[in-house]
N, C-alpha and C positions, 0 to 999 in steps of 0.2 A: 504494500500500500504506500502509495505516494504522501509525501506531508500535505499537499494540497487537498490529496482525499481524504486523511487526516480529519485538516481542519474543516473539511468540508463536517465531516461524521461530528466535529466537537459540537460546531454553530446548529448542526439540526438536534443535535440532545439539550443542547440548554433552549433552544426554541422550543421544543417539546416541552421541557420541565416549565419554562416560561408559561405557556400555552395550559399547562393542565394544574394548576396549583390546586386543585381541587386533589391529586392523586398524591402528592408530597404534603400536604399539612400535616401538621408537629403537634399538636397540643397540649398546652400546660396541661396540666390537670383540673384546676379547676375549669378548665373550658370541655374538657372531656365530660364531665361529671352535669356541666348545665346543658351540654347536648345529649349524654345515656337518660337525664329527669325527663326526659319527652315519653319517654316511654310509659307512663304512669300518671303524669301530667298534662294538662290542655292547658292551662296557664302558667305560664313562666316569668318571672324576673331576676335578672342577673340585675343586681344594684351595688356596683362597685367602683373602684377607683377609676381616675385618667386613663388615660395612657397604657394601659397592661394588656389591648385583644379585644374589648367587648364585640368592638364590629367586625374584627374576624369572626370571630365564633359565630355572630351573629350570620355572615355572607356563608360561611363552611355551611351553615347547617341549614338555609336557603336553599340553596347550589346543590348541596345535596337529595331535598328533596323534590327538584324543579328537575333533575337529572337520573335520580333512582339510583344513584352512584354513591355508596355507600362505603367510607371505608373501613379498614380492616380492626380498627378499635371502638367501632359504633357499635352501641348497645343501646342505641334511643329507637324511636319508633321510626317504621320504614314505609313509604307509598310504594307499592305495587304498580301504578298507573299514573298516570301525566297529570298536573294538580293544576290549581288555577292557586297562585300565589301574591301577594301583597308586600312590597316593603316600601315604607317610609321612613323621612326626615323631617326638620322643623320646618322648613322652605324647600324650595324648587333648589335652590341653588346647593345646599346642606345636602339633600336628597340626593342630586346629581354627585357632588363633590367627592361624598363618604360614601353612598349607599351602592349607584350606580358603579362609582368608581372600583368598590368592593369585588363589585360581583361580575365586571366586565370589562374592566380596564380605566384607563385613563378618560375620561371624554374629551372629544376633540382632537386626541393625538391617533392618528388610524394605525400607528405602527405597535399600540398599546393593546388594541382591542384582541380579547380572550385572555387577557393578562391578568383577568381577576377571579374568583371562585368558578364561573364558570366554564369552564372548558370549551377552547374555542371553538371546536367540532362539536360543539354541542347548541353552538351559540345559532339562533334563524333569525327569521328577516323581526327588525324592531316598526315601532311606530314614534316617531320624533313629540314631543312635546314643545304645541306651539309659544312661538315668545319666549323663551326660554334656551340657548345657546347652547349646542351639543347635549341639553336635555333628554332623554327618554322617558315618552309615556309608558311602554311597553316593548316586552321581547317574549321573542317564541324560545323556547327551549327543548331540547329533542331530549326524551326521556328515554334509559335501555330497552320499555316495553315496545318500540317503535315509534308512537305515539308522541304528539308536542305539549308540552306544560305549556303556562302564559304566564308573566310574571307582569304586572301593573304598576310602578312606579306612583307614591302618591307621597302628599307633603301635608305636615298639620294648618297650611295656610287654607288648606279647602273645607278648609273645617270640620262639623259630625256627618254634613250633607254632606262630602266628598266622600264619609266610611261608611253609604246606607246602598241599599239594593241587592246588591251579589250575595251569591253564595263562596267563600273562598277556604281553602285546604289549607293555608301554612299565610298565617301574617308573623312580617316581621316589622315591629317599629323599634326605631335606632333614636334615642335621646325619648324622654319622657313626653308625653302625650296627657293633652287633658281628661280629666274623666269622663266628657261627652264621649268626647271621641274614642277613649280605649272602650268606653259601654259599646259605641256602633262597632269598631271592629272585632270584640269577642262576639256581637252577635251575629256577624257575618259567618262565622265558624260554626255557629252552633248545630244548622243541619247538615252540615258536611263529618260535623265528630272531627274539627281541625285544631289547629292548634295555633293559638296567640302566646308572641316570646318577646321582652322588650331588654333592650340593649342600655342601660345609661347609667351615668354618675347623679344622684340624688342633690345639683343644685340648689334646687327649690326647696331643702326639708322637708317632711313630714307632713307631703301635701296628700289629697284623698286619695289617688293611687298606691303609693309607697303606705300610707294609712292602714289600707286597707291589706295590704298582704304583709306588713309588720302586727299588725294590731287584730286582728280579723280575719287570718287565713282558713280560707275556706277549702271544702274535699275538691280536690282539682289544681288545686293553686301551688306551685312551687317560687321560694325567692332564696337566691345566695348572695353574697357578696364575695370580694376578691379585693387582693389588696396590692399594692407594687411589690412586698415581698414574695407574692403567689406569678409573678412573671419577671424577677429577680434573675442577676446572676447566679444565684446561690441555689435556683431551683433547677434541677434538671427533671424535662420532659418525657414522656413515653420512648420516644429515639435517643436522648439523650442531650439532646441541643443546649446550650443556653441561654438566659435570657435575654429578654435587649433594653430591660433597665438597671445597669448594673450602678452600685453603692454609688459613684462622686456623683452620677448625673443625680439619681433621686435624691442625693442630701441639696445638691444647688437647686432643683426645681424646688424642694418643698420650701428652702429659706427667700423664696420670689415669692412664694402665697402670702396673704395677709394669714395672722396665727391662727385667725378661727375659720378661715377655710381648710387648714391643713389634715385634720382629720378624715374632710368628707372628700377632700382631692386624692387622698392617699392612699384611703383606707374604704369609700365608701361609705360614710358612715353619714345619714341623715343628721341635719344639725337639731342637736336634742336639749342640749343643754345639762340641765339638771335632770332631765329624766331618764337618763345613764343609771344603771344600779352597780354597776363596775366602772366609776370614772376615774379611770385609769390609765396612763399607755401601757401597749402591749408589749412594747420593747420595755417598760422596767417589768415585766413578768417573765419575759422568755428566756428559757434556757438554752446552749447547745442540748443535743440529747448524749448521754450516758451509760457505761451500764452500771446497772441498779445493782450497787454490796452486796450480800448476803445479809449483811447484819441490820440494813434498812429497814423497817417494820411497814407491811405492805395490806392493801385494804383495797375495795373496788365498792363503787358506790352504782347501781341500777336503777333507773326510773323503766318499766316496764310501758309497752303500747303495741296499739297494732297498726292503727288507721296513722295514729303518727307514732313515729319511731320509738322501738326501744331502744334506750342508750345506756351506755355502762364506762364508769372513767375509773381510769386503774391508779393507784396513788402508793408513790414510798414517802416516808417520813424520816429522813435523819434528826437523830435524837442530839447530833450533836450541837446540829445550828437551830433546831427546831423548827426544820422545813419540810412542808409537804412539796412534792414532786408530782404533780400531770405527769407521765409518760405515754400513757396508751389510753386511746376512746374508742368506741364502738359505735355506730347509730345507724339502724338498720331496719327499716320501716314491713309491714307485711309480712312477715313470716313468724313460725312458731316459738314456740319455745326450745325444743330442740336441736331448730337451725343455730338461733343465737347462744343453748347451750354447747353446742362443737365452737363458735367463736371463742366465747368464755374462757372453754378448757384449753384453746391454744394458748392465750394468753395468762394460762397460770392459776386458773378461778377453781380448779378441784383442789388447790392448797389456800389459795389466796378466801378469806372470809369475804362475804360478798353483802352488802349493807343494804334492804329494801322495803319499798315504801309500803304504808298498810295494804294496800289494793293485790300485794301478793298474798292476803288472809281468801280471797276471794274462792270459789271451786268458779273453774272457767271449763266445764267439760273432761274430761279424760277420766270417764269415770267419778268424778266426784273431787278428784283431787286440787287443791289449790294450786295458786300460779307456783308458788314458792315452796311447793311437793315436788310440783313435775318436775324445776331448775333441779331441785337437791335426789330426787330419782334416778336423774341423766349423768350426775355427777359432781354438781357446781357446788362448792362448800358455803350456801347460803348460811347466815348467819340465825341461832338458834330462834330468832324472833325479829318479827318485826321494829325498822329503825325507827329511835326516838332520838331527841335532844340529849346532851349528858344531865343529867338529874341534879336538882338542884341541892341546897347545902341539905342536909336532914333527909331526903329523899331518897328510895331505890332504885336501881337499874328498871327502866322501863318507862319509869314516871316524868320524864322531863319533856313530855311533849313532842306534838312533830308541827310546832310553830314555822315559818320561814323566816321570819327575818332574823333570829337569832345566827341560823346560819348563814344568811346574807353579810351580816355586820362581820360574822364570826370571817369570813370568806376575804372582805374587805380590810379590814384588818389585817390581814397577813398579807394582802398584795402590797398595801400602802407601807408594810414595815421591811419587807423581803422577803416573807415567812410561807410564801406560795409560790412556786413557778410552774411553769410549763412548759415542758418540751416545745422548740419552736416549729417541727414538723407538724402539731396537733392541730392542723388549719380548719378542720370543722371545730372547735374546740373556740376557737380566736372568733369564729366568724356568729357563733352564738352571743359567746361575749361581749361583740359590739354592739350587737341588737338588741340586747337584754336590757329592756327598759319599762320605767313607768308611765301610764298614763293617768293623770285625775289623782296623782296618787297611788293607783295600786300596781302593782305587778301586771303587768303583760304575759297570759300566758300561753302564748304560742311561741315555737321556733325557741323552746326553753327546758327540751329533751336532757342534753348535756349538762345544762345549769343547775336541773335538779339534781341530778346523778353528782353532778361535783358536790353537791350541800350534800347528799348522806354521806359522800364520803371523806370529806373535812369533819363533819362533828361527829362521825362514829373513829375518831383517831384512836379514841380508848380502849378497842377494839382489836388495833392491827395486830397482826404476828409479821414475826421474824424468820425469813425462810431460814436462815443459818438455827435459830433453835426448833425450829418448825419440825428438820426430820430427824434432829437430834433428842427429841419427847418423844416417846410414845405414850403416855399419859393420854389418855382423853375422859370424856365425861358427859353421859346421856342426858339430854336437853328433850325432854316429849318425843323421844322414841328418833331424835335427829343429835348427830354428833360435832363435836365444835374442839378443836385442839386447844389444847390448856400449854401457855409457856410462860 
């Protein structure tokens, strides 16, 4: 082969790779995990930082289903057949810039076009949108079943009468949308059984949208947030890649924010103010991760569900600084008890005492048996009774209540002193915590799976054992026909 043919063979593989970006995407993880939620979900919001992919994810997972091209790490829901799709921006101009730009290239430059999610052999004939420069109202797109998807191009300037009429399979809105309008586009979906996903950084606060799936999430509804350490240098993706915000750039971007944007630019995080029940940063809570002594004394706190997740957060305590350790969580929606007890026992729960709330007194089926029968049946060293508060001065084991804000205060307290950390890998763990607020006052409780599981397991500290004395006892001691190691 001649070098001419060579370079011939270089220029048509990165044209290719240019051309099909839809067949090369990389995804962080958390953009993996807000495109597998489709699968289970008809409402989606990703509410998170600048800068880190939203509208990638956003165009991947468009592109993919406007094309039936699914790739090899998809676990979200898949169309069979050619779909009739929607995405928008805040304007024509935003919409064309970001949106279009996303999923088809550059506008305007002819030598860009197929240069975005779409694959340019995938790409048919468009419809131009008038008044509007290099604009697209629409494009045909050839799906694997033979058959052409339509993808429609729309801006929040057209207001809720621009989102009324059709029937469509897959909207995506990119940047927050008012509540008229996200009402007309989820009910565009509704007889099609499609699916609405919205892409943005929470600007505006704790307006009725973001409202409503912080405060009010409903069956159907998923919302994550992502932070610039979730598309960091320091994270590596499913291939391996790294990120493209690495540490000097994000420390000079955040010191250009004014202070009280820096949270919600950074982190996602709605401006909340006081209604934070962890106001905190998460960098004075995080740790590198470790391996855990032997002589640490170890504990796992569970909040049980079905329709929303059971979670479980596993905790070492050294005695000497007197610090609890997050190292490992769990949360894992729809499934039994015996799926989430095989998680449990990987991570140590047939040794490790396991802390849970009253609602494991319950019989849920299996014969009669309680939740916290069937856990300790399968193997999980539940602990001999339902968790309480530690007991007040004069009082017995049992008697101290299962209040929450003792362990809230109990929980804040140790972050504000050092006396809490968390492994910095625990990213569902971080992204609960940010959420975790009050409204009117009281507790929030949705998207608060994890947060209760950490309260049993901070105030059941009195509890833990020590794997190093753990196999070194054989001592044990009948608790109502269930056994519990004595060290």
């Amino acid at each position: 082969m001649s070098i001419a043919e060579a370079l011939d063979l270089a220029r048509e593989a990165r044209e290719y790779k240019d051309t099909h970006k839809l067949l090369y995407f990389d995804p962080y993880p958390f953009q993996k995990r807000f495109a597998d939620n489709s699968l289970h979900y008809s409402q989606l919001l990703q509410c998170s930082a600048n800068r880190i992919g939203k509208s990638e994810i956003g165009a991947e997972i468009m592109a993919s289903h406007l094309t039936g091209i699914y790739p090899d790490w998809w676990e979200g829901r898949r169309f069979l057949r050619p779909i009739k799709g929607w995405a928008a921006g805040i304007n024509n101009d935003k919409t064309r810039d970001i949106v279009q730009s996303k999923l088809c290239g550059e506008p305007g430059n002819p030598t860009d076009w197929g240069k975005g999610f779409i694959p340019k052999d995938c790409l048919g004939e468009t419809v131009r949108k008038p008044g509007v420069p290099n604009a697209l109202q629409g494009v045909y797109v050839k799906h694997v079943s033979e058959g052409w998807s339509y993808l429609a191009f729309k801006s929040y300037e057209q207001e809720a009468v621009g989102f009324m009429g059709e029937s469509v399979d897959v909207i995506w809105l990119d940047e927050e949308p008012k509540q008229e309008i996200y009402t007309q586009a989820l009910t565009r979906t509704l007889d099609r059984k499609g699916i609405l996903y919205m892409t943005f950084t929470p600007e505006n606060g704790v307006t009725e949208v973001v409202g409503q799936f912080m405060n009010d999430l409903k069956p159907g509804q998923f919302m994550m947030s992502a932070t610039w350490d979730d598309a960091s240098d320091e994270i590596l993706t499913i291939g391996g890649k790294p990120g493209h915000l690495d540490k000097k750039m994000r420390e000079q971007i955040l010191q250009a924010y004014p202070p009280h944007e820096r949270e919600m630019r950074s982190k996602g995080i709605p401006r909340m103010g006081s209604g934070l029940v962890f106001d905190v940063v998460d960098e004075n809570i995080m740790c590198e991760p470790f391996e855990i002594p032997d002589y640490y004394m170890r504990g796992c706190g569970i909040d049980f569900g079905y329709e929303h997740p059971t979670a479980a957060v596993l905790g070492a305590y050294n005695p000497d600084n007197d610090c609890i350790y997050i190292h490992d969580t769990y949360r894992v929606e729809t499934q039994t008890p015996d799926i989430h007890a095989l998680a449990l026992k990987a991570r140590g729960c047939d040794w490790i005492p396991v802390f849970w709330p009253h609602d494991g007194n319950r019989a849920d089926g299996y014969g009669g048996q309680t939740l916290a029968e069937q856990y300790r049946k399968i193997g999980i060293n539940m602990h001999y009774e339902n968790f309480s508060n530690p007991p007040g001065l004069g009082d017995g084991e049992g008697e101290g209540g299962n209040q929450v804000s003792p362990g809230l205060m109990e929980m804040l307290a140790r972050m504000q002193t050092g006396r809490l950390k968390v492994f910095k890998n625990q990213s569902e763990w971080f992204e609960e915590k940010r959420m975790y607020h009050r409204k009117d006052g009281k507790i929030v409780t949705k998207r608060d799976d994890l947060m209760s599981a950490s309260r049993y397991l901070v105030m059941s500290l009195r509890h833990f054992v020590s794997k190093k004395y753990m196999f070194q006892s054989k001592k044990k001691i009948d608790y109502n026909k269930s056994q519990r190691y004595i060290v």
